[in-house]
C-alpha positions as CSV (number, residue, x, y, z in Angstrom):
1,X,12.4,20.3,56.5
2,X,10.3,17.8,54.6
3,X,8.1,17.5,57.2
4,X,7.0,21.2,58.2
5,X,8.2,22.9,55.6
6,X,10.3,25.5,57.5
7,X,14.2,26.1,57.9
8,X,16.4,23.4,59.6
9,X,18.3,26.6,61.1
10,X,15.1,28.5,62.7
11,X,13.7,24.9,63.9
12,X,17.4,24.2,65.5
13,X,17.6,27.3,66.9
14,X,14.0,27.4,68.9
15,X,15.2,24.3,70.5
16,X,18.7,25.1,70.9
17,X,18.0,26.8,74.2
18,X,16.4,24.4,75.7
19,X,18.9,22.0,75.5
20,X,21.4,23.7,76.3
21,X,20.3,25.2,79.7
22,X,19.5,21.2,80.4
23,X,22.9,20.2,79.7
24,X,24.1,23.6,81.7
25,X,22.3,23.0,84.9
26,X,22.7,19.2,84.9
27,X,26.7,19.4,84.1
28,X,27.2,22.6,87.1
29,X,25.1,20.4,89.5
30,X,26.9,17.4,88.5
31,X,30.2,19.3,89.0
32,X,29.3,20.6,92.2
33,X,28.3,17.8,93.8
34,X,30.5,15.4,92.5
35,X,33.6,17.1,93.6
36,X,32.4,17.8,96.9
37,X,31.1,14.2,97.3
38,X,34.8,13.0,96.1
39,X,36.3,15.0,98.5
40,X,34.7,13.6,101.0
41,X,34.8,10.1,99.8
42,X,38.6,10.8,99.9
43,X,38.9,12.4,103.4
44,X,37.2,8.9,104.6
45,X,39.0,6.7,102.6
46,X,38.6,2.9,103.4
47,X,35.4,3.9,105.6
48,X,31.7,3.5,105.5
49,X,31.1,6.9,103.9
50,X,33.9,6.3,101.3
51,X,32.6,2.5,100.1
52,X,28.9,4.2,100.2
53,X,29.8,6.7,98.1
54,X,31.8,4.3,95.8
55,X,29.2,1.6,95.4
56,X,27.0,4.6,94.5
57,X,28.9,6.1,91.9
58,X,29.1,2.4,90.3
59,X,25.7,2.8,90.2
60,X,25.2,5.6,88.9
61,X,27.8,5.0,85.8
62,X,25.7,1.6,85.1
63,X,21.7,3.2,84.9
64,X,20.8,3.8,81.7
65,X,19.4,7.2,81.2
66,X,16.1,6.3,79.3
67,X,15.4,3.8,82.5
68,X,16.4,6.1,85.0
69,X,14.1,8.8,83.3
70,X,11.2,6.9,83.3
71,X,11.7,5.8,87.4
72,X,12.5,9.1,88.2
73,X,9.4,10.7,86.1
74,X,7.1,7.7,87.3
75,X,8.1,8.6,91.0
76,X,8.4,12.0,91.6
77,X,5.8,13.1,89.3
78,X,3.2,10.8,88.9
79,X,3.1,8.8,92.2
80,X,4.1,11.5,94.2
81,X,3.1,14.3,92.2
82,X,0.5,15.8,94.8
83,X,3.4,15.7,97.2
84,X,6.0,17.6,95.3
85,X,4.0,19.6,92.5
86,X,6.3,18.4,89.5
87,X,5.1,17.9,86.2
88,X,5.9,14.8,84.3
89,X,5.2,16.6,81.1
90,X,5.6,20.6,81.1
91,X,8.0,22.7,78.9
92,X,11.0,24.7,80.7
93,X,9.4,27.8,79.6
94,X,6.3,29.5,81.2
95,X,4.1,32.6,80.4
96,X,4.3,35.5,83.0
97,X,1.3,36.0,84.1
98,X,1.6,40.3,83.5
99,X,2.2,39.2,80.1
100,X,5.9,40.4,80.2
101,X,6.9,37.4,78.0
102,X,8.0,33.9,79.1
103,X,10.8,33.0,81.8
104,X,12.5,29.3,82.8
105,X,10.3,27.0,85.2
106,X,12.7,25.9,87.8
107,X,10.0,23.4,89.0
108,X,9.8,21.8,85.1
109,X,13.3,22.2,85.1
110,X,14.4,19.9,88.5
111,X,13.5,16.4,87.3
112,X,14.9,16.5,84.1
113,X,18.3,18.3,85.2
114,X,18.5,15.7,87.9
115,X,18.2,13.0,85.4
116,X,20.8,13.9,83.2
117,X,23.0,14.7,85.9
118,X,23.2,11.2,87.2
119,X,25.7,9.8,85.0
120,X,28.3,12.8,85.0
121,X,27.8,12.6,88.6
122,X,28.9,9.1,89.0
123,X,31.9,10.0,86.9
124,X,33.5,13.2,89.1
125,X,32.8,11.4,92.6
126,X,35.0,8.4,91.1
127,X,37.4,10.8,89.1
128,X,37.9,13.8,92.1
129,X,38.4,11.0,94.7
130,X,41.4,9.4,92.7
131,X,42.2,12.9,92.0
132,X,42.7,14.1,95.4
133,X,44.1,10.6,96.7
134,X,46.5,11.1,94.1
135,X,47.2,14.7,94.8
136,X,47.5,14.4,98.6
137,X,50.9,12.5,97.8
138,X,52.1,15.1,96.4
139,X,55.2,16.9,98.4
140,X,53.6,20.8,99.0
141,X,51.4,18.6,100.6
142,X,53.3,16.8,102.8
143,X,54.9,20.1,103.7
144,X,51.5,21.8,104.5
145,X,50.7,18.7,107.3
146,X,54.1,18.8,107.9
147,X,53.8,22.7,108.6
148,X,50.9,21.4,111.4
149,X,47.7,22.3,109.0
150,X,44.5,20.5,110.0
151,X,43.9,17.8,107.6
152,X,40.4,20.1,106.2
153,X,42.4,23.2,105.2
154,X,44.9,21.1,103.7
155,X,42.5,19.1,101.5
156,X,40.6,21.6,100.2
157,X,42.7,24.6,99.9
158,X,45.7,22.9,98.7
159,X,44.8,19.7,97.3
160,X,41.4,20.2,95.4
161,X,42.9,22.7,93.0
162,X,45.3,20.6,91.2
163,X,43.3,17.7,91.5
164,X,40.6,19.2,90.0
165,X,42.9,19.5,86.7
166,X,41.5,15.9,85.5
167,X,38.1,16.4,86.5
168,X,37.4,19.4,84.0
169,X,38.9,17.8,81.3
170,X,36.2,15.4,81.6
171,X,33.8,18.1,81.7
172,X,34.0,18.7,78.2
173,X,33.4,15.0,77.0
174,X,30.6,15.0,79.6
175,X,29.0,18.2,78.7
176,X,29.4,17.3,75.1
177,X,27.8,13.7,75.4
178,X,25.1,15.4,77.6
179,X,23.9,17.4,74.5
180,X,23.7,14.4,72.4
181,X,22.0,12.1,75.4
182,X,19.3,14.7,76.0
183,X,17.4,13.2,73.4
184,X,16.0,10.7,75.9
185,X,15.2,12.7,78.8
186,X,13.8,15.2,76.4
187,X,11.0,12.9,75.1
188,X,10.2,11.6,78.5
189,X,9.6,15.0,80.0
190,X,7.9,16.3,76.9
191,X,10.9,19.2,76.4
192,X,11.3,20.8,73.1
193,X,15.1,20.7,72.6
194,X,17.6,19.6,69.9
195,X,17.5,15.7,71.0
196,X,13.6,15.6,70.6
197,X,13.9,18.0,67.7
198,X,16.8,15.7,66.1
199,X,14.8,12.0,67.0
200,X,11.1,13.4,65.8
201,X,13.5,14.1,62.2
202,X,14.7,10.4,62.6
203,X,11.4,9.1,62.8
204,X,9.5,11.2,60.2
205,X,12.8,10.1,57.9
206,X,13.3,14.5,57.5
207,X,16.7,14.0,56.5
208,X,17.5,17.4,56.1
209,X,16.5,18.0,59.7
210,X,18.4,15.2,61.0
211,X,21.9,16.3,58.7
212,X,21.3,19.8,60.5
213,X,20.5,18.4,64.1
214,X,23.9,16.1,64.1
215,X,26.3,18.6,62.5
216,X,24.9,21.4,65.1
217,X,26.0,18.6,67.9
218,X,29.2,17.9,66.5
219,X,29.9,21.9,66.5
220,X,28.7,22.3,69.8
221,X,30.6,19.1,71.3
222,X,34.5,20.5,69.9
223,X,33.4,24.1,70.6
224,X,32.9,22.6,74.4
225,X,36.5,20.7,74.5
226,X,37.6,24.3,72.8
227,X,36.9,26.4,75.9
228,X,38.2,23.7,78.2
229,X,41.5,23.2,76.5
230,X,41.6,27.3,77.6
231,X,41.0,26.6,80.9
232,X,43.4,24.4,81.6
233,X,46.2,27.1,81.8
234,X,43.6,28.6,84.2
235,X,43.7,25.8,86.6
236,X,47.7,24.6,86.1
237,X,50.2,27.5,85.6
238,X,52.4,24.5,83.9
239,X,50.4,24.2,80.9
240,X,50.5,27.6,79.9
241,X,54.1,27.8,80.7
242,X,54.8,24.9,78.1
């Protein structure tokens, strides 16, 4: 590094962990939510819950992440930081007080996680509620309602399944982009990871640093679409078989 001297490779790999337990939480809570916010928006299609949910996912595709770090930051941690105790600025890591060595803040970790989960989250509400919608077409399940299963059990045991098959392939371009995108959310909340790490290089013109930063990105990014190609013989029987 021009800058401090040190190894691209041990300055990349102090921040590596941090960004990647950002992207981890804030891709699992996007998942989990989204799907189950889909699958509702689907069991009330044409309703008030299901246009709600829409208009929100629209939403949540079109916020930028850099504005939507600095409302949520300004909100939750400065206007109503008494309120909820959150820290604006405040690494993921804290000391233990017995001096046992350092373990993750959940309460640094909330407001970004929740920041970079917005946009994935937008995406698998949309993506699951075609999904399912398409899915529920499908003739096993016609045969299940046919069979006299309650529209619920039907949905969720039989439907979400398959139509989750779409859904994690976007995972992997999500999860990917999220480990590039971080670099935002990173600076706002003060977090040392690899986007802060990779835009500090940019800035200070450490080329080195910034060759290093990308290519460690571009690894991570198709080692991510790697695992999730795997999984899809996990999820659909079909694949494998062909």
């Amino acid at each position: 590094s021009y800058q401090t001297q040190m190894t691209v490779s041990s300055m990349l790999a102090s921040a590596f962990p941090a960004t990647a337990l950002l992207a981890f939480v804030s891709i699992v809570l996007a998942f989990i939510v989204g799907v189950l916010l889909g699958a509702v928006s689907a069991r009330y299609k044409g309703k008030f819950t299901d246009k709600f949910l829409m208009v929100t996912s629209v939403l949540g595709m079109s916020v930028p992440s850099f504005f939507a770090s600095v409302l949520i930051a300004w909100l939750f941690a400065w206007v109503l930081g008494d309120i909820t105790g959150l820290n604006m600025f405040g690494s993921l890591y804290e000391a233990d007080d017995l001096g046992r060595g350092e373990y993750v803040s959940l309460k640094n970790l909330i407001l970004p996680a929740f920041t970079l989960s917005i946009r994935p989250l937008a995406v698998f509400i949309s993506l699951s509620r075609n999904s399912i919608l398409e899915v529920q077409q499908s003739e096993y399940v016609r045969t299940a309602k046919a069979k006299g299963l309650a529209p619920q059990p039907v949905l969720y045991r039989h439907a979400l399944k398959n139509a989750l098959i779409p859904v994690i392939t976007v995972i992997g371009f999500q999860l990917g982009g999220l480990m590039g995108s971080a670099a935002v959310v990173e600076v706002v909340f003060g977090l040392n990871g690899i986007g802060n790490t990779l835009l500090q290089g940019i800035f200070n013109r450490d080329y080195p640093l910034v060759q290093a930063a990308t290519l460690y990105l571009a690894v991570a990014f198709v080692l991510i679409n790697l695992i999730v190609d795997v999984l899809y013989a996990w999820l659909d029987p079909r694949i494998k078989l062909g």
